[in-house]
C-alpha positions as CSV (number, residue, x, y, z in Angstrom):
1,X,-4.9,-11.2,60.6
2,X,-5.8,-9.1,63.4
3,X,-7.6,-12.0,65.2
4,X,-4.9,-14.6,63.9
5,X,-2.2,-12.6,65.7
6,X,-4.3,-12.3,69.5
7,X,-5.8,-16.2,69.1
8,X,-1.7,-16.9,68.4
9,X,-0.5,-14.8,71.3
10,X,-3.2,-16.3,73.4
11,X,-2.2,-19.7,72.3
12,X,1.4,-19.5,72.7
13,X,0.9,-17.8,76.2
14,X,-1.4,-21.0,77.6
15,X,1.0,-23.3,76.2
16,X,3.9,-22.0,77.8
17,X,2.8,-21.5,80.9
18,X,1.7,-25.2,80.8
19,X,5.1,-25.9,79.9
20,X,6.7,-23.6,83.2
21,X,4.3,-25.8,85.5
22,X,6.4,-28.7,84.1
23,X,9.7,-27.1,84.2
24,X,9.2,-26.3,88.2
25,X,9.5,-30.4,88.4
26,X,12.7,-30.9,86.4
27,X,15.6,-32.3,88.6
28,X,17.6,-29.7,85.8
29,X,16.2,-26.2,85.6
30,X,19.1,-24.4,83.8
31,X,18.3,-24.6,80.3
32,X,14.8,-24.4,79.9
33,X,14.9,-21.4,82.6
34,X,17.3,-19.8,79.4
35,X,15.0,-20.4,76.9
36,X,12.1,-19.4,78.4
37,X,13.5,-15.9,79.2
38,X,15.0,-15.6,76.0
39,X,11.3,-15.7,74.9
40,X,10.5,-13.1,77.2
41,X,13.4,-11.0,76.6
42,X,12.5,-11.3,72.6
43,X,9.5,-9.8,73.1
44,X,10.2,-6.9,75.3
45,X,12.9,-6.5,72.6
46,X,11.0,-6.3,70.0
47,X,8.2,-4.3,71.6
48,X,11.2,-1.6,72.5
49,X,12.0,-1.6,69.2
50,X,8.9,-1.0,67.5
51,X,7.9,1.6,70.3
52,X,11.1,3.3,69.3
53,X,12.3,3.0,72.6
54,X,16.3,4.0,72.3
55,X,17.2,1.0,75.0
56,X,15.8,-1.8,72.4
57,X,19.5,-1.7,70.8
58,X,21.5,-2.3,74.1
59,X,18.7,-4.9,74.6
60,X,19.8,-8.7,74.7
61,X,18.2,-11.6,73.1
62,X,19.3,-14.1,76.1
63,X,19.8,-11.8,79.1
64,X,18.4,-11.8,82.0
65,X,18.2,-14.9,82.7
66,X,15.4,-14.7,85.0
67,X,14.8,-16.8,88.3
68,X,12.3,-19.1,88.2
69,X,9.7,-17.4,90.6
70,X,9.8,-14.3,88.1
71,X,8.8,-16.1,84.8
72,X,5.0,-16.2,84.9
73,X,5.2,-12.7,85.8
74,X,7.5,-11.7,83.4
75,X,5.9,-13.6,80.8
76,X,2.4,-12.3,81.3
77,X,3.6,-8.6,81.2
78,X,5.7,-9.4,77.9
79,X,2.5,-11.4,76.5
80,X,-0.4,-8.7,77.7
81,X,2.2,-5.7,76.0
82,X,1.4,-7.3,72.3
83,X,-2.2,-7.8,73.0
84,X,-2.6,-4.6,73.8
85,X,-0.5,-3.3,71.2
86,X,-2.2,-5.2,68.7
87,X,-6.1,-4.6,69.8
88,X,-5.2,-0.7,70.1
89,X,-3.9,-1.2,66.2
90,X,-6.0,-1.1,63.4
91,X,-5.5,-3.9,60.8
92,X,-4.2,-1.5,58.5
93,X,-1.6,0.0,61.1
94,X,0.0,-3.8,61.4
95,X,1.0,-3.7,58.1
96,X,3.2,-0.3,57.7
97,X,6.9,-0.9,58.5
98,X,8.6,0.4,61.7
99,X,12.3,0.9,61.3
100,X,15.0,-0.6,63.8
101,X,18.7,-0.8,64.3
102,X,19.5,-4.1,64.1
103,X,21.9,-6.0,65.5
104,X,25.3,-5.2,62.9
105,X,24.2,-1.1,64.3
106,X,22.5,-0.9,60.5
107,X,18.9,0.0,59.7
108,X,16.0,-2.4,59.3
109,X,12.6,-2.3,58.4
110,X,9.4,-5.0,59.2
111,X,5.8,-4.5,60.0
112,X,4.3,-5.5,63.4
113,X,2.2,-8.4,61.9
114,X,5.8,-9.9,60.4
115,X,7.1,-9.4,64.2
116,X,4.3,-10.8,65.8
117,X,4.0,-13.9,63.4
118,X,8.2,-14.0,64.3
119,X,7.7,-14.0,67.9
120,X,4.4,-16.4,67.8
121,X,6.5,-19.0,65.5
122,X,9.9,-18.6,67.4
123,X,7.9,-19.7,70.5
124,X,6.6,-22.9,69.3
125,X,10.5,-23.7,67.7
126,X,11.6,-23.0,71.3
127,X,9.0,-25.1,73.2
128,X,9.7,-27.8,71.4
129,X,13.6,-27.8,72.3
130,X,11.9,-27.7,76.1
131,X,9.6,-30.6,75.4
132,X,13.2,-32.7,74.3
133,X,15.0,-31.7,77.3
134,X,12.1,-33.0,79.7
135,X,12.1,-35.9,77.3
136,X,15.9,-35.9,78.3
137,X,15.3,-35.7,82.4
138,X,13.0,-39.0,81.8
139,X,9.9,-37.1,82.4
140,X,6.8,-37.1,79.9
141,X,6.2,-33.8,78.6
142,X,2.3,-32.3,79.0
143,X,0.3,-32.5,75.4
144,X,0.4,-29.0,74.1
145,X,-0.5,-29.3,70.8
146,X,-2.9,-26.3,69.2
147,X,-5.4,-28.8,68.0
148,X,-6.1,-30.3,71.9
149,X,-7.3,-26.3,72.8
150,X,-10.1,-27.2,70.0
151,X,-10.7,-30.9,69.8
152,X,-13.6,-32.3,72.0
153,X,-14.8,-36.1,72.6
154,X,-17.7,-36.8,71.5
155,X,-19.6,-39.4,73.7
């Protein structure tokens, strides 16, 4: 699970920084700028939360909204945080619960590897409501699909 959670971090991070190259292009910015900090902001969230940090509760799901010049900077830090966190974790470790306060100020419990899969998953929902608005500006979205990281032609 370990190597699942990295290889889907890694994943996640090439595809969406594929998909910021395309956003620079778009005649309209605005909402895929949103989403793609809320996906930042998400998982600095969740990383405050399961470091314990007493900020991750005043933290918000969609602000910032970042400029577009921070993303890739913004994202990279968010990204190399959980691969750190996860390589300095021992399989066992991703498994035991942290406890949060959630949202309604009550307290929750989930282990890292349920968090990570969350965040890994909520990306692809996310990128896919970026591919429809470039669809939307009349531009042809980039092929990002998992399996074109491992496919190869054969000649």
């Amino acid at each position: 699970m370990k190597r699942y959670l990295l290889d889907s971090f890694l994943f996640n991070s090439g595809a969406n920084k594929k998909m910021l190259a395309k956003i620079r292009s778009l005649p309209d910015k605005a909402l895929c700028i949103k989403y793609f900090s809320h996906l930042i902001n998400s998982q600095n969230k969740w990383m405050a939360r399961i470091m314990q940090d007493q900020k991750a509760a005043g933290m918000n799901w969609w602000d910032p909204v970042y400029d577009l010049e921070e993303l890739e900077v913004r994202w990279d830090k968010s990204v190399a945080a959980w691969i750190e966190y996860i390589h300095s974790k021992a399989e066992v470790d991703l498994d035991e619960e942290i406890v949060f306060t959630g949202a309604d100020g009550s307290r929750w419990a989930a282990t890292p590897r349920d968090i990570a899969l969350q965040l890994n998953y909520h990306s692809i929902h996310h990128r896919a409501q970026m591919q429809t608005i470039i669809r939307g500006q009349n531009m042809e979205p980039d092929f990002i699909d998992y399996i074109g990281t491992k496919c190869r032609k054969l000649t």
